[in-house]
MOPAC internal coordinates of N, CA, C and O (Angstrom, degrees):
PM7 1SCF
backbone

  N    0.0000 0     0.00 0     0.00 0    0    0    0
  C    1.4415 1     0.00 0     0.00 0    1    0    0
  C    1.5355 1   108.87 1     0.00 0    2    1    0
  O    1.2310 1   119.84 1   -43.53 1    3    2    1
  N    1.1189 1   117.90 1   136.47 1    3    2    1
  C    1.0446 1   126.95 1  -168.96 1    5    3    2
  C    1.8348 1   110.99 1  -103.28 1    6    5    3
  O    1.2310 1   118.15 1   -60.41 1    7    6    5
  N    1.4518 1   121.12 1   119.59 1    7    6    5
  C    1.1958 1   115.50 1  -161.43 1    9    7    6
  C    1.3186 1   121.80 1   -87.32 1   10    9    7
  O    1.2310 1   126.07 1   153.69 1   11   10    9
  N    1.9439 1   105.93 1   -26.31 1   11   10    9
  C    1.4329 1   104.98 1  -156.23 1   13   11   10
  C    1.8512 1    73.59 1  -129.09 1   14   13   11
  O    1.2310 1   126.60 1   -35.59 1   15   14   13
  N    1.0544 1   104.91 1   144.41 1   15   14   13
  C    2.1388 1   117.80 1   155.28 1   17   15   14
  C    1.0163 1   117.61 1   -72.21 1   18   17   15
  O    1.2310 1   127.70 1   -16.17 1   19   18   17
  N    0.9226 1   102.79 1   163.83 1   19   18   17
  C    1.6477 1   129.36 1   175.32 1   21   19   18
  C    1.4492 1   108.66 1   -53.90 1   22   21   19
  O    1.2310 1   113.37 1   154.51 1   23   22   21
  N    1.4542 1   130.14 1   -25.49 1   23   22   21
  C    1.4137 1   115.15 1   173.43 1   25   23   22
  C    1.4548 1   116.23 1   -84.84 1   26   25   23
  O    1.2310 1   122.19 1   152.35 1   27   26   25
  N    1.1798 1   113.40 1   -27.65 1   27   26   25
  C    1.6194 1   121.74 1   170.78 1   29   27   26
  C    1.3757 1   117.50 1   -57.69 1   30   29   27
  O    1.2310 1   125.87 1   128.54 1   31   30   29
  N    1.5101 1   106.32 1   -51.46 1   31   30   29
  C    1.6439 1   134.07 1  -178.25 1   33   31   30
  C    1.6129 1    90.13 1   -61.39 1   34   33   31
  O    1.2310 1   122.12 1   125.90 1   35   34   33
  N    1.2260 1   113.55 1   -54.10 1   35   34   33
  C    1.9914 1   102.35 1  -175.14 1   37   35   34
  C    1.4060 1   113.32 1   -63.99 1   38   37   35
  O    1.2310 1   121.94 1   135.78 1   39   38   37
  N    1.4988 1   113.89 1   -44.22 1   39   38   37
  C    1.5376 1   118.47 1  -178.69 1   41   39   38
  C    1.9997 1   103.08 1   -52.99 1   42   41   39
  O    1.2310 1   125.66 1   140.19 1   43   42   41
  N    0.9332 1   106.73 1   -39.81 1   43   42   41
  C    1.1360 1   104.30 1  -171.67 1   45   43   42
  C    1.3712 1   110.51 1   -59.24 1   46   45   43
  O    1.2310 1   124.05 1   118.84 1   47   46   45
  N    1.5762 1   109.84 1   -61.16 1   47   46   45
  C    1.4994 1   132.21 1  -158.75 1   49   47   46
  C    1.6132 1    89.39 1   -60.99 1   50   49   47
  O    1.2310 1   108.50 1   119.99 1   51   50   49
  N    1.0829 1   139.11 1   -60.01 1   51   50   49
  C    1.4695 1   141.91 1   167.19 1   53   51   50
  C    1.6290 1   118.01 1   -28.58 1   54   53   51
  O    1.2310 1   120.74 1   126.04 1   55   54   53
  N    1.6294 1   116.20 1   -53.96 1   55   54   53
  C    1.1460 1    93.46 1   168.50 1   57   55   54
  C    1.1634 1   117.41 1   -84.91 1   58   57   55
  O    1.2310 1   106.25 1  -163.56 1   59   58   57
  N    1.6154 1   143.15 1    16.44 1   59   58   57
  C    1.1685 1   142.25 1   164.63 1   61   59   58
  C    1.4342 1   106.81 1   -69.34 1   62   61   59
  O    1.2310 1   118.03 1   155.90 1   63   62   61
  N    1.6945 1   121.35 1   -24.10 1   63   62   61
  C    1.1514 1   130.88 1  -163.33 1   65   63   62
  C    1.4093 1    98.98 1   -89.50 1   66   65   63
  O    1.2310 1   119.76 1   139.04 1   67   66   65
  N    0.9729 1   118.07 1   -40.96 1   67   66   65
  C    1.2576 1   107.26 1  -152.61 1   69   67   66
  C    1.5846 1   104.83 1   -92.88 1   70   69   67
  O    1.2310 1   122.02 1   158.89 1   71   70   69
  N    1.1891 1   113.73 1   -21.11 1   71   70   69
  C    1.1297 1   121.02 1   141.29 1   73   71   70
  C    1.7522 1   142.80 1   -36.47 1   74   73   71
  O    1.2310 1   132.41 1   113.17 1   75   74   73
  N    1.2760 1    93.63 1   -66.83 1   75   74   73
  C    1.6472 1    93.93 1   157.90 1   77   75   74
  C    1.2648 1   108.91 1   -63.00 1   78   77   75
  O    1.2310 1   104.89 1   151.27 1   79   78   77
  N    1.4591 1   145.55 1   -28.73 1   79   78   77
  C    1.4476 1   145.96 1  -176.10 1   81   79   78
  C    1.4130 1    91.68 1   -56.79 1   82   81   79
  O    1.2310 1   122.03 1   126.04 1   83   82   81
  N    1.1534 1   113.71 1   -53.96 1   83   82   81
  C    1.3792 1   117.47 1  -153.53 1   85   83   82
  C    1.5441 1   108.41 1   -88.24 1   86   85   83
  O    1.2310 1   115.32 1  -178.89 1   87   86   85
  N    1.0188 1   126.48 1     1.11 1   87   86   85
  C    1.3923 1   135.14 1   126.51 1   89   87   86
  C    1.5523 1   129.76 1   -51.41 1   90   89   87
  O    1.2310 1   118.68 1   113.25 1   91   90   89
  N    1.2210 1   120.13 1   -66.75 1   91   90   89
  C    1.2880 1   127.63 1  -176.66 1   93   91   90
  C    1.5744 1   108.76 1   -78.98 1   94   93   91
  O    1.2310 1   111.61 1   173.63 1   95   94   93
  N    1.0953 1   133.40 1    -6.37 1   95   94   93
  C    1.8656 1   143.48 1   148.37 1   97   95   94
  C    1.3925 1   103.66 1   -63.10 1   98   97   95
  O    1.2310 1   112.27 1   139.12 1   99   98   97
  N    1.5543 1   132.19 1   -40.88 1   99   98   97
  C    1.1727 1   130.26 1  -172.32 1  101   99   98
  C    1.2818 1   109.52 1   -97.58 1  102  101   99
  O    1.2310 1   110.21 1   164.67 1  103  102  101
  N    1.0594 1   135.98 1   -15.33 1  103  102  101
  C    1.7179 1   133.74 1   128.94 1  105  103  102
  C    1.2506 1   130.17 1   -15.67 1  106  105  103
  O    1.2310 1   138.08 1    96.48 1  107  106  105
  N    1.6028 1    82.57 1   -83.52 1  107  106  105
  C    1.8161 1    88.42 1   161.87 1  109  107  106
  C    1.3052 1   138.03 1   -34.34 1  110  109  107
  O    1.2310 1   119.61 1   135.18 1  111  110  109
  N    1.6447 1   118.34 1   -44.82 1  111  110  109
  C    1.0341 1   129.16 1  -154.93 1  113  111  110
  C    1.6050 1    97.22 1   -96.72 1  114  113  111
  O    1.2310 1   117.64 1   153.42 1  115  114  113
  N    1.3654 1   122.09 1   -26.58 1  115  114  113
  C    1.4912 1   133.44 1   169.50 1  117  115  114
  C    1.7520 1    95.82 1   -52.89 1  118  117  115
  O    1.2310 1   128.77 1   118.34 1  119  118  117
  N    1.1877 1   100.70 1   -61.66 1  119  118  117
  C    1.6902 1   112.67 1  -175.68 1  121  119  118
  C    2.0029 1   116.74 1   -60.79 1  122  121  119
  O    1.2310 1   123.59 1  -167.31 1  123  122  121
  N    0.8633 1   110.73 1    12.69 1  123  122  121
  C    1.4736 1   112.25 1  -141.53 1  125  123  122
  C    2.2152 1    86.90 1   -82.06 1  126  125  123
  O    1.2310 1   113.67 1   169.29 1  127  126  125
  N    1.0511 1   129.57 1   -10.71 1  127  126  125
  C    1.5514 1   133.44 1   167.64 1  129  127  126
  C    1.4532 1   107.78 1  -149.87 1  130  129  127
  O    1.2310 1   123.64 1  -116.33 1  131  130  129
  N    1.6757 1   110.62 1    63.67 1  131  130  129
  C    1.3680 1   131.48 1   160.79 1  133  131  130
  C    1.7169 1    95.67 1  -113.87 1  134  133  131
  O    1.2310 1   129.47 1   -58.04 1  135  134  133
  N    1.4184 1    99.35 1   121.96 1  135  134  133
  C    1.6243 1   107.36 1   171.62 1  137  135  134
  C    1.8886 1   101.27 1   -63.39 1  138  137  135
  O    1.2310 1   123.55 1   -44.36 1  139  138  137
  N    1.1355 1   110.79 1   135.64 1  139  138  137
  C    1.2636 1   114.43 1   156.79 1  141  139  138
  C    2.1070 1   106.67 1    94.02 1  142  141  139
  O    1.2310 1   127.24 1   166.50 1  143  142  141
  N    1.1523 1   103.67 1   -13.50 1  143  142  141
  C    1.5046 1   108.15 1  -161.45 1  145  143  142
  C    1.8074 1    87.70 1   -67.66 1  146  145  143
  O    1.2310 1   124.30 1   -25.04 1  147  146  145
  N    1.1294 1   109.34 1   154.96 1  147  146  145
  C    1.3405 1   106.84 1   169.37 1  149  147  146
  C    1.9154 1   109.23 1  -132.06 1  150  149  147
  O    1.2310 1   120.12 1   -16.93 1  151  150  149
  N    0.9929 1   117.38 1   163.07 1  151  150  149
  C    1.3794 1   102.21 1  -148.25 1  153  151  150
  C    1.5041 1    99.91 1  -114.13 1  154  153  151
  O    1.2310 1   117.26 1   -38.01 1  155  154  153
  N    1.4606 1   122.83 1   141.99 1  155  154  153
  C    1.3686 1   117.17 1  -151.06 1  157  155  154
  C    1.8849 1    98.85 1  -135.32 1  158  157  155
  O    1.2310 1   127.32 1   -28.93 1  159  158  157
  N    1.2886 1   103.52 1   151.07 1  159  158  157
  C    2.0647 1   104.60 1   171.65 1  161  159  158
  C    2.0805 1    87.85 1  -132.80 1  162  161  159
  O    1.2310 1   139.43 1    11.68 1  163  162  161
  N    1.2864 1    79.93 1  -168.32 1  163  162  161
  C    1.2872 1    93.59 1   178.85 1  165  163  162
  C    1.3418 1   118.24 1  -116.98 1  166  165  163
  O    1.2310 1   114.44 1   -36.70 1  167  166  165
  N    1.3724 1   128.13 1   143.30 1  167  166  165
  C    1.3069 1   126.56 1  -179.73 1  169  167  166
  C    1.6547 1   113.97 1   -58.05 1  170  169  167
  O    1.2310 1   116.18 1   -85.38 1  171  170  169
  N    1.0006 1   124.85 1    94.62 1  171  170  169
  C    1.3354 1   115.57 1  -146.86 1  173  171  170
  C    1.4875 1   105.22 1  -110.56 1  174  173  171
  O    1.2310 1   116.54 1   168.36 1  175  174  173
  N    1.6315 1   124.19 1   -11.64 1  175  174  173
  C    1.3865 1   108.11 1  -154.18 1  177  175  174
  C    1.9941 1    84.43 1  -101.29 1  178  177  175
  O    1.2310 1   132.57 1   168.23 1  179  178  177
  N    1.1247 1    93.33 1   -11.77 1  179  178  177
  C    1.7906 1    74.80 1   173.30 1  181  179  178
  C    0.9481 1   125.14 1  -119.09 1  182  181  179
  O    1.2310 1   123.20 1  -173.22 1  183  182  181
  N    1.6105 1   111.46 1     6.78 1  183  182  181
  C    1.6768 1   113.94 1   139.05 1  185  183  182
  C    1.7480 1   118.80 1   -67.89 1  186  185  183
  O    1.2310 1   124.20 1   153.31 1  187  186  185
  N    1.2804 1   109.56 1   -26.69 1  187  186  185
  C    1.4142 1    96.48 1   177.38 1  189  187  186
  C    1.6090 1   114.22 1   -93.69 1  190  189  187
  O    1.2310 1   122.88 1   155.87 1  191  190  189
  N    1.1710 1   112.09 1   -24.13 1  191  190  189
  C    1.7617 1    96.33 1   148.86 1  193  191  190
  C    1.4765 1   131.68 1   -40.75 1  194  193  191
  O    1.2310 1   136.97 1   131.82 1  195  194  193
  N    1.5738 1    84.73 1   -48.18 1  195  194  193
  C    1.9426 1    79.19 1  -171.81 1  197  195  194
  C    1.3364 1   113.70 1   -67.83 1  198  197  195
  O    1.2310 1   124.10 1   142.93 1  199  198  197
  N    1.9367 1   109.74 1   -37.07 1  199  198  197
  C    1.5570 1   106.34 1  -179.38 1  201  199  198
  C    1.3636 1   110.11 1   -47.80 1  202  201  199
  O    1.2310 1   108.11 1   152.99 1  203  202  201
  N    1.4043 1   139.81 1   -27.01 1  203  202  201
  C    1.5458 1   124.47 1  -158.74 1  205  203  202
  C    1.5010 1    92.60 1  -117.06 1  206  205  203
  O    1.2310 1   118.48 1  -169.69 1  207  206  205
  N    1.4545 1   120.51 1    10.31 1  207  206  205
  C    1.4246 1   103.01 1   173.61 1  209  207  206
  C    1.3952 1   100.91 1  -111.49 1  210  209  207
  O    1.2310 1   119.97 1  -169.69 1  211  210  209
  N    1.2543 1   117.66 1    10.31 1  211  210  209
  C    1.6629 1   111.90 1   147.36 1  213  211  210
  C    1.7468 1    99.44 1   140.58 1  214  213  211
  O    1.2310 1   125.54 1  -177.18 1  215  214  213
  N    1.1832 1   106.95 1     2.82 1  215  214  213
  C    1.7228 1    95.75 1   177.17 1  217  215  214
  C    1.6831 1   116.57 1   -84.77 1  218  217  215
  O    1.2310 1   128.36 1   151.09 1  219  218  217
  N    1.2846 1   101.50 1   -28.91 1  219  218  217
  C    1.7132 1   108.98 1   176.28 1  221  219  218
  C    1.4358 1    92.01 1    68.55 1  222  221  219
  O    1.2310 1   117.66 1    29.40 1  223  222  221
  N    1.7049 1   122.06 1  -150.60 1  223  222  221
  C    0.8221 1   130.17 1  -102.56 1  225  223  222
  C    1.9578 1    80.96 1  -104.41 1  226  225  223
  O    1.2310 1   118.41 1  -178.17 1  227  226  225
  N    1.3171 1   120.63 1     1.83 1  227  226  225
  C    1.3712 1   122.66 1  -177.53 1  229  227  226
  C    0.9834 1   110.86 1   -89.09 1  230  229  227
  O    1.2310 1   114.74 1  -174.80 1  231  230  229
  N    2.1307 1   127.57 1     5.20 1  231  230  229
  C    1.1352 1   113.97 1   178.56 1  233  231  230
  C    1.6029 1    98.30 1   -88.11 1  234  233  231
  O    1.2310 1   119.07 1   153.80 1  235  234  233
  N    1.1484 1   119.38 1   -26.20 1  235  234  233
  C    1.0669 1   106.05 1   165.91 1  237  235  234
  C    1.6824 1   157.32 1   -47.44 1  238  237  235
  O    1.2310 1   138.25 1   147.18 1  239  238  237
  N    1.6220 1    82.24 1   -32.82 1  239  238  237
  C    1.8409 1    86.71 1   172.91 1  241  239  238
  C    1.4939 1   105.53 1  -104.48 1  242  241  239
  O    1.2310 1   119.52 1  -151.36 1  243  242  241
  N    1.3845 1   118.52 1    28.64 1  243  242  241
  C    1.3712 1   120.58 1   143.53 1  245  243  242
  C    1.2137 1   129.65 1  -127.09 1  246  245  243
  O    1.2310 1   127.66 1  -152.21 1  247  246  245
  N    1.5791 1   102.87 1    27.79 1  247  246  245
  C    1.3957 1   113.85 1   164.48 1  249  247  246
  C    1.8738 1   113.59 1   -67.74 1  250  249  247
  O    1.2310 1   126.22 1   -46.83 1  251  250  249
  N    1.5438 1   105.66 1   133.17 1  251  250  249
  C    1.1426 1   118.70 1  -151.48 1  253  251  250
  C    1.9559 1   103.90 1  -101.84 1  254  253  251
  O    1.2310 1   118.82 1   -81.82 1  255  254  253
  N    1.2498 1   119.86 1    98.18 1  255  254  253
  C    1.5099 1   131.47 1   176.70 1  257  255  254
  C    1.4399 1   123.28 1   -48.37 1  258  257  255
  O    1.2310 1   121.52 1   -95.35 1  259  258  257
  N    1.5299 1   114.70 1    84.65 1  259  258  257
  C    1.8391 1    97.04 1  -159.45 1  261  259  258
  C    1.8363 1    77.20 1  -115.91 1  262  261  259
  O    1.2310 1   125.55 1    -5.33 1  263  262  261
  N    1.4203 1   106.94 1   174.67 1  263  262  261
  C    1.2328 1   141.55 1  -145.67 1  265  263  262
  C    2.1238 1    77.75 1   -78.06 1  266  265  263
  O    1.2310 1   121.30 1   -12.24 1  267  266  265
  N    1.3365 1   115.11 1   167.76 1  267  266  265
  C    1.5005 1   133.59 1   170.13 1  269  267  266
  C    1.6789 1    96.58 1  -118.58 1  270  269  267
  O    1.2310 1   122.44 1   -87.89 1  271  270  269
  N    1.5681 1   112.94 1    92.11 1  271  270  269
  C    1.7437 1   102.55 1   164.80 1  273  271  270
  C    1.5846 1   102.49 1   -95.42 1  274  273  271
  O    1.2310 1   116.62 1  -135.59 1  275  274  273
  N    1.3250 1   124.04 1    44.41 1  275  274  273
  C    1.5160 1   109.61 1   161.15 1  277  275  274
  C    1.4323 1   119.28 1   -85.90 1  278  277  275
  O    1.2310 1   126.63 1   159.32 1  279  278  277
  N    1.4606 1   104.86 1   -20.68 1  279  278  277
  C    1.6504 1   109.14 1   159.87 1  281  279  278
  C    1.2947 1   123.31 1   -85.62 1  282  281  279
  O    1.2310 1   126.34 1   -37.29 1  283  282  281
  N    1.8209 1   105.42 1   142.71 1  283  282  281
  C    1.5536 1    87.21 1   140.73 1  285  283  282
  C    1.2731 1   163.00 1  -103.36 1  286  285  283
  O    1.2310 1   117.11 1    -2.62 1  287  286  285
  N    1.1658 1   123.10 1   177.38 1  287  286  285
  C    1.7008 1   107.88 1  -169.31 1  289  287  286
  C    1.3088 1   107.47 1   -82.53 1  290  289  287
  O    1.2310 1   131.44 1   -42.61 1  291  290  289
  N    1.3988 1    95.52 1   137.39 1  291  290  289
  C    1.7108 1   106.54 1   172.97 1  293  291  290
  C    1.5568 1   117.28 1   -60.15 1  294  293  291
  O    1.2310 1   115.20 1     7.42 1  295  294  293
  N    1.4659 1   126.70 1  -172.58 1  295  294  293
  C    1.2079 1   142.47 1   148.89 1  297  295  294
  C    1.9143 1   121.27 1   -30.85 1  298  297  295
  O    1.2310 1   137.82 1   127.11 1  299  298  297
  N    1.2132 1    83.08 1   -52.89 1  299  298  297
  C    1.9469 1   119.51 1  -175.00 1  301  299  298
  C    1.3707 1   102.89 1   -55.87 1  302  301  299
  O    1.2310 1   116.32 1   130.61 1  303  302  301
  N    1.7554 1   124.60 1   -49.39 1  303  302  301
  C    0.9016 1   145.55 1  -113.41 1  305  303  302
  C    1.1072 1   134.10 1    39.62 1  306  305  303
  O    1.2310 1   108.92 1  -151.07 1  307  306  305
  N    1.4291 1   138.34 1    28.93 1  307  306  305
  C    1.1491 1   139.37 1   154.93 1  309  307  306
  C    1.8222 1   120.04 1   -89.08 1  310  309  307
  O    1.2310 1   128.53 1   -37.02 1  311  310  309
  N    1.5200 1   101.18 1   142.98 1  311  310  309
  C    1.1008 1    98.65 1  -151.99 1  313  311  310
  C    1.9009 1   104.12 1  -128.89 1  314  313  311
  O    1.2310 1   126.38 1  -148.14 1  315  314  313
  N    1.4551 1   105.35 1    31.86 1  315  314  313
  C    1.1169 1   126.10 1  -166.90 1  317  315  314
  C    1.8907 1    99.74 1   -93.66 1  318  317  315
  O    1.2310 1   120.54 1   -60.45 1  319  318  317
  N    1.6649 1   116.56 1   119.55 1  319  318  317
  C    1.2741 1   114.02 1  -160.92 1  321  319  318
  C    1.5506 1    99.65 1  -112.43 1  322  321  319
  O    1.2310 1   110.71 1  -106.65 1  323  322  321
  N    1.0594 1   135.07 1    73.35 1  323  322  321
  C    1.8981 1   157.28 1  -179.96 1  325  323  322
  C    1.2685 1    95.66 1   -18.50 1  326  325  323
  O    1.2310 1   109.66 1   108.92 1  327  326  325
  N    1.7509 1   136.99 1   -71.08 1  327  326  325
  C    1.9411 1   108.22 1   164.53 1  329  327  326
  C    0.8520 1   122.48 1   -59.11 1  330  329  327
  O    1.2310 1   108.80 1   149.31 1  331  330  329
  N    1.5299 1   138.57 1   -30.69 1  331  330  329
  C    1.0216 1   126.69 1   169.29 1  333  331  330
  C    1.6867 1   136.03 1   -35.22 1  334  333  331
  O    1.2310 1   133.78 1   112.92 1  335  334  333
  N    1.1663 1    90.97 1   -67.08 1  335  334  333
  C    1.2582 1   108.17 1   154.21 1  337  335  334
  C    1.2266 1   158.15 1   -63.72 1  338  337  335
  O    1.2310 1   130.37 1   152.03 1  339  338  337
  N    1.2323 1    97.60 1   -27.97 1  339  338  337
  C    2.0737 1   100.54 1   156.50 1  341  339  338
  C    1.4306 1   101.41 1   -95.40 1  342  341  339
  O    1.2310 1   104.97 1   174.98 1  343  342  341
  N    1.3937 1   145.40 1    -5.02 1  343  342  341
  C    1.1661 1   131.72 1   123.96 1  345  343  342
  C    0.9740 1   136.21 1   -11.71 1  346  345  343
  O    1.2310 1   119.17 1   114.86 1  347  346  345
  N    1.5083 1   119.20 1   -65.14 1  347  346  345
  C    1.5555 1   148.99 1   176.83 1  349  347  346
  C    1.7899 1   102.89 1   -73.08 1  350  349  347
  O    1.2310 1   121.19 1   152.41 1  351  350  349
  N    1.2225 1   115.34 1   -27.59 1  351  350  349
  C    1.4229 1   109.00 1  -169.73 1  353  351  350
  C    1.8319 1   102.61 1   -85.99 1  354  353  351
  O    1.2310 1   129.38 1   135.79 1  355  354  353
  N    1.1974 1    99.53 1   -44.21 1  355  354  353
  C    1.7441 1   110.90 1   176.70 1  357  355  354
  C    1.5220 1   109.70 1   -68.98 1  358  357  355
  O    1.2310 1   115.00 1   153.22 1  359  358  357
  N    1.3733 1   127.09 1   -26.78 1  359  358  357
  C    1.3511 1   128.70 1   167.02 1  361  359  358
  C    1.1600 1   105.01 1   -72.42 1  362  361  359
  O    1.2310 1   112.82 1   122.34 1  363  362  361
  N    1.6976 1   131.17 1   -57.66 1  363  362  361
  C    1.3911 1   116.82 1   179.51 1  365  363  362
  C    1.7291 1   127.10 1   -57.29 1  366  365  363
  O    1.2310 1   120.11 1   161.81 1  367  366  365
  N    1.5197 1   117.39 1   -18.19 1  367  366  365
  C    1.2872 1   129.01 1   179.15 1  369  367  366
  C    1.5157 1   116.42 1   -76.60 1  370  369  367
  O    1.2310 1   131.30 1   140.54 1  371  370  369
  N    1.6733 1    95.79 1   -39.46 1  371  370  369
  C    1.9032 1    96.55 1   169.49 1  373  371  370
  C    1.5635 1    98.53 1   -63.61 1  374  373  371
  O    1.2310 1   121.55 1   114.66 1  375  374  373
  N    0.8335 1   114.64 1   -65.34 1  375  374  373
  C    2.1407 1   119.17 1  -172.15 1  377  375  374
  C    1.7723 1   103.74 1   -44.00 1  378  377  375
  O    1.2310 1   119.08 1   144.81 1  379  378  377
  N    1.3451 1   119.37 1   -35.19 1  379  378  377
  C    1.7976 1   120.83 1  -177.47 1  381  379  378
  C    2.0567 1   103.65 1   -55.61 1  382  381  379
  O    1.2310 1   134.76 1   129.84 1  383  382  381
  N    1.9237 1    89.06 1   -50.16 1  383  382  381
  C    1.6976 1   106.81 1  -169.01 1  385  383  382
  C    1.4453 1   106.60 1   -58.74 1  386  385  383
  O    1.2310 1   122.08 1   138.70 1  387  386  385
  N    1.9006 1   113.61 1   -41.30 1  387  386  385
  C    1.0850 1   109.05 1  -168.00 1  389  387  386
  C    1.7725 1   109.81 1   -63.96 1  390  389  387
  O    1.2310 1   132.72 1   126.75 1  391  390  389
  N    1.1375 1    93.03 1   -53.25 1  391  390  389
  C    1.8507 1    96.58 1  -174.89 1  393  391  390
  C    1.0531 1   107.93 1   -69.92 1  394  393  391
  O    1.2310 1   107.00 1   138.78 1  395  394  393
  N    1.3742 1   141.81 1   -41.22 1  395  394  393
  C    1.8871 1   125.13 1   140.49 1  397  395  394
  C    1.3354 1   102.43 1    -9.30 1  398  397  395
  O    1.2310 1   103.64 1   101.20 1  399  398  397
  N    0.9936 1   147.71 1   -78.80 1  399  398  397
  C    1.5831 1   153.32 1  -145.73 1  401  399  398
  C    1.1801 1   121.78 1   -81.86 1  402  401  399
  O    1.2310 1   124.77 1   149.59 1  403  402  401
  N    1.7382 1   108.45 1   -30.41 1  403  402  401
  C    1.2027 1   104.21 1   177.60 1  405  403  402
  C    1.3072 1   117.51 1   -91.34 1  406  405  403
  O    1.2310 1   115.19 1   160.09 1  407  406  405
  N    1.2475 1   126.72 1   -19.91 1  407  406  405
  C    1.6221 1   157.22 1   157.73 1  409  407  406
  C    1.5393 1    92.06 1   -40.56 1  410  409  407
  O    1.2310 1   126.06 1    88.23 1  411  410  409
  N    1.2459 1   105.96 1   -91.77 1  411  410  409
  C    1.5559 1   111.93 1   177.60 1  413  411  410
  C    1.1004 1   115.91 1   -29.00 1  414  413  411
  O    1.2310 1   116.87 1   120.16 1  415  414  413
  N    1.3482 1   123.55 1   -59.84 1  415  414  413
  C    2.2258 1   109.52 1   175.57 1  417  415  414
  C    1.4839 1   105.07 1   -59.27 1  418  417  415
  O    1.2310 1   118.81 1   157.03 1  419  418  417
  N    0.9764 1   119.88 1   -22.97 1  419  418  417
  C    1.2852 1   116.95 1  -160.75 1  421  419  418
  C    1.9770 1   102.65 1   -72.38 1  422  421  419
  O    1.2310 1   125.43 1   125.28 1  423  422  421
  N    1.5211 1   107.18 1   -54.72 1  423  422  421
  C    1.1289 1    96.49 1  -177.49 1  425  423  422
  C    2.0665 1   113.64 1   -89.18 1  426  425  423
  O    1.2310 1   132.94 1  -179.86 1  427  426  425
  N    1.5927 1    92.60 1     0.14 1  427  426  425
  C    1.9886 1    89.45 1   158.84 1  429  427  426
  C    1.3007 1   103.93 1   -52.79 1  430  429  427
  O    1.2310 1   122.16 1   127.29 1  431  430  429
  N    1.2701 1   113.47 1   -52.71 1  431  430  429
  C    1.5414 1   137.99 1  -152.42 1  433  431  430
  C    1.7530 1   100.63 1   -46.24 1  434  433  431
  O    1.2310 1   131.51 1   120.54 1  435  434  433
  N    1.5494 1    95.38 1   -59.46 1  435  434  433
  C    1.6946 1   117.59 1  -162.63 1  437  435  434
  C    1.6927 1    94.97 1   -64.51 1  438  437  435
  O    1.2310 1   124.89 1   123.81 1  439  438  437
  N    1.6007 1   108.21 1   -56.19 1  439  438  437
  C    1.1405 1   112.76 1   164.69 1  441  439  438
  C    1.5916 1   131.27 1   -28.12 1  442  441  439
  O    1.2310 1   115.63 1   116.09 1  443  442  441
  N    1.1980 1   125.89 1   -63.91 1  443  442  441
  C    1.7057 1   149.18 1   157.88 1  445  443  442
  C    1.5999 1    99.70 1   -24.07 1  446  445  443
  O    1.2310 1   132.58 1   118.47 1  447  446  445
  N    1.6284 1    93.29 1   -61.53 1  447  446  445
  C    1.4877 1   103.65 1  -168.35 1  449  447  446
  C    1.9916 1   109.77 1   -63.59 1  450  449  447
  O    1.2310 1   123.31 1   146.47 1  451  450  449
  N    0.7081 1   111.26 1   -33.53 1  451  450  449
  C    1.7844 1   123.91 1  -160.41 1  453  451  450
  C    1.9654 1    78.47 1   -87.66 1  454  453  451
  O    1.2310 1   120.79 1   115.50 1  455  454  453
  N    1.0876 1   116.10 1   -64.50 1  455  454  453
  C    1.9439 1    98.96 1  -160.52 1  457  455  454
  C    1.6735 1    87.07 1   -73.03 1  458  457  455
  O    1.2310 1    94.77 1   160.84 1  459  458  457
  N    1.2532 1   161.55 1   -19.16 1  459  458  457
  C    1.6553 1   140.67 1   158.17 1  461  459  458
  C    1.4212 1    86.18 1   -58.71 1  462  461  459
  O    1.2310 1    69.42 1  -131.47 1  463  462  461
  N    1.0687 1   176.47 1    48.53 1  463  462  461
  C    1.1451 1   141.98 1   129.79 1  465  463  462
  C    1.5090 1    99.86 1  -110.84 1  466  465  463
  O    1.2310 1   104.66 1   163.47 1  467  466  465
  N    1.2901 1   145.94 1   -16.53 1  467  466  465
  C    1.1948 1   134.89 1   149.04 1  469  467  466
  C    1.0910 1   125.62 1   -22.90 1  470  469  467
  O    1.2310 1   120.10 1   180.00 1  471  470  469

């Protein structure tokens, strides 16, 4: 029996994602005057398909780390862009809070539901 759905199971798998995102943003930004570092996200939009098409929170630890060529490479070869990127890190942190929140009603919700049946 299956306890929680597929929207719970996605909410989850999402912030698993965005999580590891928010790992590999803070990479970057570790890297941000390493000659040669090149600056990397995660393939993320078809890890978060799969989380809500029923893998949950396992799409995440096979979210796949490929290179970011939306920049370009410096002189150095590093190709790590410093607004860019805490841009991307403060955008991924509003999106962590949001699905925090929506997660959270979600299991008030289940919650509500489980003490009415008392």
């Amino acid at each position: 029996m299956q306890i929680f759905g597929n929207v719970v199971r996605g909410l989850a798998g999402a912030l698993e994602l965005h999580e590891e995102r928010h790992r590999v943003i803070s990479e970057n930004l570790a890297n941000v005057e390493t000659p040669g570092y090149r600056a990397r996200d995660l393939a993320f939009h078809d890890a978060l398909e799969n989380a809500f098409a029923g893998e949950g929170p396992a799409a995440a630890r096979r979210a796949e780390t490929v290179l970011d060529t939306s920049t370009p490479v410096k002189l150095d070869g590093n190709s790590v862009d410093l607004d860019l990127e805490t841009t991307r890190l403060a955008d991924n942190a509003f999106r962590m809070v949001a699905l925090s929140r929506i997660l959270a009603k979600k299991y008030a919700g289940m919650k509500e539901t489980i003490d009415g049946l008392k």
